[in-house]
Structures are given as structure tokens and as C-alpha cells.
C-alpha positions in Angstrom: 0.0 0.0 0.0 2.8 2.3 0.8 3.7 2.6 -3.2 0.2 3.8 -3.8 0.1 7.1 -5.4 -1.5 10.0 -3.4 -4.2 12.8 -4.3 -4.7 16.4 -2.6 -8.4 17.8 -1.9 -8.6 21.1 0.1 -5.4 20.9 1.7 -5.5 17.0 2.4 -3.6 14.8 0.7 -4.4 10.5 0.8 -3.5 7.4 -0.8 -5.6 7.1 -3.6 -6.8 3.8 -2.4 -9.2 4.2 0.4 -11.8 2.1 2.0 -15.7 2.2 2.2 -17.2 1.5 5.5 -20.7 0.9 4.0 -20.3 -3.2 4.6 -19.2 -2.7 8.3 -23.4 -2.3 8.7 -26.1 -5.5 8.9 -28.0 -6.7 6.1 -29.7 -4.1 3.9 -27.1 -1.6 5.1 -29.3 -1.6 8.6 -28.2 -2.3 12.2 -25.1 -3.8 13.6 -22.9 -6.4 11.8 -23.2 -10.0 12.8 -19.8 -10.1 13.5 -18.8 -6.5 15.7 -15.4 -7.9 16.3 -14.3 -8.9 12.7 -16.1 -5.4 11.6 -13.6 -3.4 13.6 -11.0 -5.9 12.7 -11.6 -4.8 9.5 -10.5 -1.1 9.9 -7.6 -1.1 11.9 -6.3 -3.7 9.5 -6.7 -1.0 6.5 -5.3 1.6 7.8 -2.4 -0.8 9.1 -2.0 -1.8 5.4 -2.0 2.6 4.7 -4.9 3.1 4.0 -5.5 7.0 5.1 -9.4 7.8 3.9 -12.2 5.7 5.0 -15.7 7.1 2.9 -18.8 6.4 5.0 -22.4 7.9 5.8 -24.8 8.9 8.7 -27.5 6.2 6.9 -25.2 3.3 6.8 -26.6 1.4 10.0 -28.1 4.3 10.3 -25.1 5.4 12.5 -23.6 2.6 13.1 -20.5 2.9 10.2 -19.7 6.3 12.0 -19.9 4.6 15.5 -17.6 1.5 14.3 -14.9 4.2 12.7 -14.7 6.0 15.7 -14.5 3.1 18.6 -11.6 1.6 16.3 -9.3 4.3 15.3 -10.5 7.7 17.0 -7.9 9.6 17.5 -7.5 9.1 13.6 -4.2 11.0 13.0 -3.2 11.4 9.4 -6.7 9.1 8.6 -9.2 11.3 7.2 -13.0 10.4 7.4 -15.2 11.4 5.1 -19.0 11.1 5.5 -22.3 11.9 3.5 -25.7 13.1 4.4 -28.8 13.5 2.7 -30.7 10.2 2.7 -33.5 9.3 5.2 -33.2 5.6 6.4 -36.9 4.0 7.4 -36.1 0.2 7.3 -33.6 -2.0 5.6 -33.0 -1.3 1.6 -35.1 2.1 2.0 -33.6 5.1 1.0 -35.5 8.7 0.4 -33.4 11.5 -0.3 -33.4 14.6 2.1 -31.9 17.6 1.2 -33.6 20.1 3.6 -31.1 22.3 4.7 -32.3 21.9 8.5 -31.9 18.2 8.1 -28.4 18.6 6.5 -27.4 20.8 9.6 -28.3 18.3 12.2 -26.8 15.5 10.5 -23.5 17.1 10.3 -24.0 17.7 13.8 -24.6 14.6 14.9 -21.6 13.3 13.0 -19.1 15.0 14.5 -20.6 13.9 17.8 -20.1 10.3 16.6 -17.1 10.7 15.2 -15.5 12.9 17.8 -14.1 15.5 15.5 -14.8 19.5 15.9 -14.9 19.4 11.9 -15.3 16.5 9.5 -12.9 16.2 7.3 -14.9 16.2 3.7 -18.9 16.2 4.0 -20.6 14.5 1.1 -24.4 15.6 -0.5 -25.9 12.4 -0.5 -28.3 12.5 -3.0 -29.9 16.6 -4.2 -33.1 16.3 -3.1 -35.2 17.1 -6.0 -37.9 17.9 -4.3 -35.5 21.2 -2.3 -34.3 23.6 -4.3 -31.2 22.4 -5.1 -29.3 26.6 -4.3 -30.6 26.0 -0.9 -28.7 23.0 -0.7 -25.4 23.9 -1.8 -25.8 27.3 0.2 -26.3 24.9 3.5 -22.8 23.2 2.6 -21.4 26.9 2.1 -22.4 28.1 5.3 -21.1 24.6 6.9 -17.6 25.1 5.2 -17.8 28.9 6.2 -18.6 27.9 9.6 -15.9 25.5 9.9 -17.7 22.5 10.4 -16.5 20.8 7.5 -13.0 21.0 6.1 -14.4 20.0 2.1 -17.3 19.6 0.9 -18.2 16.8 -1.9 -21.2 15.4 -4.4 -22.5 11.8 -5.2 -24.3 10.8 -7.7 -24.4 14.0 -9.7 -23.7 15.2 -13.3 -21.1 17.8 -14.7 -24.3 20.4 -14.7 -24.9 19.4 -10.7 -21.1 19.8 -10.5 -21.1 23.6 -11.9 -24.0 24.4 -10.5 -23.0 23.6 -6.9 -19.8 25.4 -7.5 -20.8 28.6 -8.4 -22.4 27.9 -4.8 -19.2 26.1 -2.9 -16.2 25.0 -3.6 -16.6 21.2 -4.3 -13.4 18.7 -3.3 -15.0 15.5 -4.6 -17.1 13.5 -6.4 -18.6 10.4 -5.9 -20.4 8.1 -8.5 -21.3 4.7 -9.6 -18.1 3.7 -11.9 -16.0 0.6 -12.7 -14.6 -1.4 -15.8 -18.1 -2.5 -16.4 -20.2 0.7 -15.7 -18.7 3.7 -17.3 -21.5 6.3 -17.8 -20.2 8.4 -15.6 -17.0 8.8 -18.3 -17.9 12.4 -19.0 -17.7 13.3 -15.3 -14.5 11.6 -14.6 -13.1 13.7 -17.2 -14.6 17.1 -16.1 -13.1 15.9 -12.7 -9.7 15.0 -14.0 -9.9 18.6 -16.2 -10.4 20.4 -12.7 -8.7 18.9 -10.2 -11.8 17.6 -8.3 -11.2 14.2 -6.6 -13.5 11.2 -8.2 -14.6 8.4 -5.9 -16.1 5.7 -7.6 -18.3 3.7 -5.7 -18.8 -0.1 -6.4 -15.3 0.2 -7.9 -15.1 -3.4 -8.8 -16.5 -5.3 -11.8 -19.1 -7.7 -11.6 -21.5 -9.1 -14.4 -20.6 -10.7 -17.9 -17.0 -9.1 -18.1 -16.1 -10.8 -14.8 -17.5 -14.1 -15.0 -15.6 -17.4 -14.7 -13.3 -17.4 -18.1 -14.4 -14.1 -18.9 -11.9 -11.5 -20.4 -11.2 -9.8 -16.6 -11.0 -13.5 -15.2 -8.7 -14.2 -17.6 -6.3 -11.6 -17.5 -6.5 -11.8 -13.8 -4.8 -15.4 -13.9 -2.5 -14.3 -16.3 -1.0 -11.6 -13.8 -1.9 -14.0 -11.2 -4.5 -11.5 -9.7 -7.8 -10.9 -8.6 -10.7 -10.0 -10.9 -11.0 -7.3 -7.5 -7.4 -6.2 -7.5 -7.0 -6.0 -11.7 -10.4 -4.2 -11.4 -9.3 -1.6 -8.7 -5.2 -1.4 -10.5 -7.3 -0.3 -14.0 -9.2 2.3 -11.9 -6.2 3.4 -10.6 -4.3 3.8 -13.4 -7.5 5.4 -15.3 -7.0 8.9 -14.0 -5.2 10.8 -11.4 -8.1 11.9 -9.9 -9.3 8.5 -9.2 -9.7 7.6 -5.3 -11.1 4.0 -5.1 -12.9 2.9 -2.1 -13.5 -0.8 -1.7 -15.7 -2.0 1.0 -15.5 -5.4 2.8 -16.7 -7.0 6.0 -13.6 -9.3 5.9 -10.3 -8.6 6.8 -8.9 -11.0 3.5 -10.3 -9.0 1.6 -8.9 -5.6 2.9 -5.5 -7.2 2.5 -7.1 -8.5 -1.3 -8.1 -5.2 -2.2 -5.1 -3.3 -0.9 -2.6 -5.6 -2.6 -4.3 -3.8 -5.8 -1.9 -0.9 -5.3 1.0 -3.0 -6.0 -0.3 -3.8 -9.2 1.5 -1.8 -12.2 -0.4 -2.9 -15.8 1.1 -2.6 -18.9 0.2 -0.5 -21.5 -1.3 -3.6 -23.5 -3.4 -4.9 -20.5 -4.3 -1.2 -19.8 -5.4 -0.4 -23.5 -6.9 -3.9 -23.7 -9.3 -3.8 -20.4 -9.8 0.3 -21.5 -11.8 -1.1 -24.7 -14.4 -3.1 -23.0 -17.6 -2.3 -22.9 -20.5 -4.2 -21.3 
């Protein structure tokens, strides 16, 4: 992990390759994990392994991601956490955006209560809420930055028009959306990302589907470089752009030391080029 390459948002500079602490939760992203112990196993053994930002959410448990982080590694030294609000949690698998800007100031509230900082690190819009207007939004992120209650401030799910509209509101650190080898439609964000300077998390980060079956092309240049499917997946993403800040999530500690091994991984042009060109 030490070899992985590092980006700089607002002042804070990580590995690229993070972790996501959405799997830490219990089924449907709701309660407590059946196994507490292996959860917070889990995140002392990434950061052992480097890794320095850990992505999670005030709705993943609800709660209970940002309670896990902080009873395993608070005080978090050079670890930066960064967390998201803006979805409303009713029941397991349920999730209704919520952008009021009321809401959004109570959840950052209550996350730096659970976490234990005076100012989170980089506060994600979950979701805009098209159902607020989407200025009062970005001004409540403002005002939070302003404030210093929030060192960044990021997007998720969001298009390059979300992206400049938010911005003539607040600075924006970071985006995060859907993208891996075999889900690429959020290509012309990357790219306005990459063109600015804006940090691009990619959630689900690793391929799954056709492309990744058993003998399919990513299976099969996996065994030839005696990889993953995971680790080739997260190496390409890595490689795609400098901007790029993967964020694999795992309830297992194997697979933190998988997925981390990914930043070892140097590709060749060929491979690069070759796994570039698919398309589902």
C-alpha cells in the first residue's frame, strides 16, 4: 500500500486507495454487523495496510458505520474520514433523499458527535433532493464550510451540470459516483473531474456481471497476472486517472489485504489499452 500514489483535496492529501465502510453495517445496510469484532478488525487492519481515507455515511446502520470508525481508530491521525448526508433511512434497503437544509445541519452535527471530531474532514451531499431547491442545498454546505464545520465539501451521484452548478455555490473537493470497468456512464464526469482537479470516488469500484464471469476476459487476465478479478479491477481504476480515489468495501479482513494488494499492481500498456476497450 505504501507505493500507492497520493491525491490532494482542500489541503488533504491521501492514498488514492481508500476504504468504504458501507459493509461494516447488517444486512440491507441496517443495524449492527453479525460479526462487531471482525467489523472493527476490518478497519484497523486497512489503515495498518495505509490506507488513510475511510468514505462512510450517517444512513449506513443508520449510524452505526460512524460509530464503528470512531471506537476503532479515533484519534485518527493522518486518517481522514469522510461522510455523507442527505438520505433518510426507514427500514432495511429504504432510501429517500433529504436535502432540507435543517436536516443537512443536524446530521453534520450529529456526526461530528459520533465521530468525535470539531470538523469532519470532507462532508458528502448524498443525494440533491429534488424535491428542495437544489441553491438551498449547496448554500447549506457553504455556510457549513464557512462555519468550519467541514473541512471539504463533496457530491455523489451528480452530473457535470450538478457539479457547476454547486460550484458557483461552494467550492466542491470531490465526487462520488457509480463507476468501474463495467459501468462507465459516468465517463464524461471523470473527465470534467480529472480537467479540474476535483477528486473522483467511484463507488462499487469493482467489476461484476458478464465481463467478470468465470473465463471471462477480466477473469482471464487476472490469472495471467496471477491476480484478482477485485485487484485488476481496482489497478485499471487506478491507473484510469489521477483523480481516481477508489474505495472498496469489505466486512472481511482477506479482503482488505485483497483489495489493498491492488496498489501494488503496475499494468502494462497492453493490458491497460486492452481492459480500456471493453464495454458491457
Amino acid at each position: 500500500m505504501s507505493n500507492s500514489s497520493t491525491f490532494t483535496y482542500a489541503n488533504q492529501t491521501v492514498h488514492r486507495l481508500g476504504y468504504g465502510a458501507m459493509r461494516i453495517t447488517g444486512d440491507g445496510v441496517w443495524g449492527y454487523p453479525k460479526d462487531r469484532v471482525e467489523s472493527l478488525a476490518v478497519l484497523r487492519r486497512a489503515v495498518e495496510l495505509g490506507v488513510d481515507f475511510i468514505d462512510t455515511a450517517d444512513s449506513y446502520g443508520p449510524y452505526v458505520s460512524e460509530e464503528l470508525i470512531a471506537e476503532a481508530l479515533h484519534p485518527y491521525g493522518q486518517v481522514r474520514i469522510a461522510t455523507k448526508a442527505g438520505f433518510l433511512r426507514t427500514g432495511p434497503g429504504v432510501w429517500v433523499a433529504c436535502g432540507r437544509p435543517d436536516y443537512l445541519r443536524q446530521e453534520c452535527e450529529l456526526s461530528l458527535r459520533r465521530l468525535g471530531q470539531e470538523s469532519l474532514d470532507l462532508f458528502q451531499l448524498h443525494r440533491i433532493d429534488a424535491t428542495v431547491p437544489a441553491d438551498e442545498q449547496f448554500g447549506l454546505l457553504k455556510a457549513l464550510l464557512d462555519e468550519g464545520k467541514v473541512q471539504a465539501v463533496g457530491l455523489s451521484e451528480v452530473t457535470v451540470d450538478d457539479i457547476e452548478a454547486a460550484r458557483s455555490v461552494v467550492p466542491i473537493a470531490t465526487v462520488q459516483n457509480s463507476y468501474n470497468v463495467t459501468n462507465r456512464k459516468s465517463e464524461g464526469v471523470l473527465n470534467y473531474c480529472e480537467a479540474e482537479g476535483i477528486g473522483f470516488i467511484p463507488y462499487f469500484p469493482v467489476a461484476a456481471g458478464n465481463l467478470a464471469r468465470s473465463g471471462g476476459p477480466l477473469d482471464s487476465w487476472a490469472q495471467a497476472l496471477d491476480v484478482t478479478v477485485a485487484q485488476l479491477s481496482l489497478a485499471w481504476l487506478l491507473r484510469r486517472s489521477p483523480v481516481m480515489m477508489p474505495i472498496p468495501g469489505t466486512s472481511k479482513v482477506a479482503h482488505v489485504e485483497e483489495n489493498c494488494a491492488a496498489a501494488k499492481i503496475q499494468l502494462d500498456d497492453a493490458t491497460f489499452d486492452a481492459i480500456d476497450a471493453l464495454r458491457v
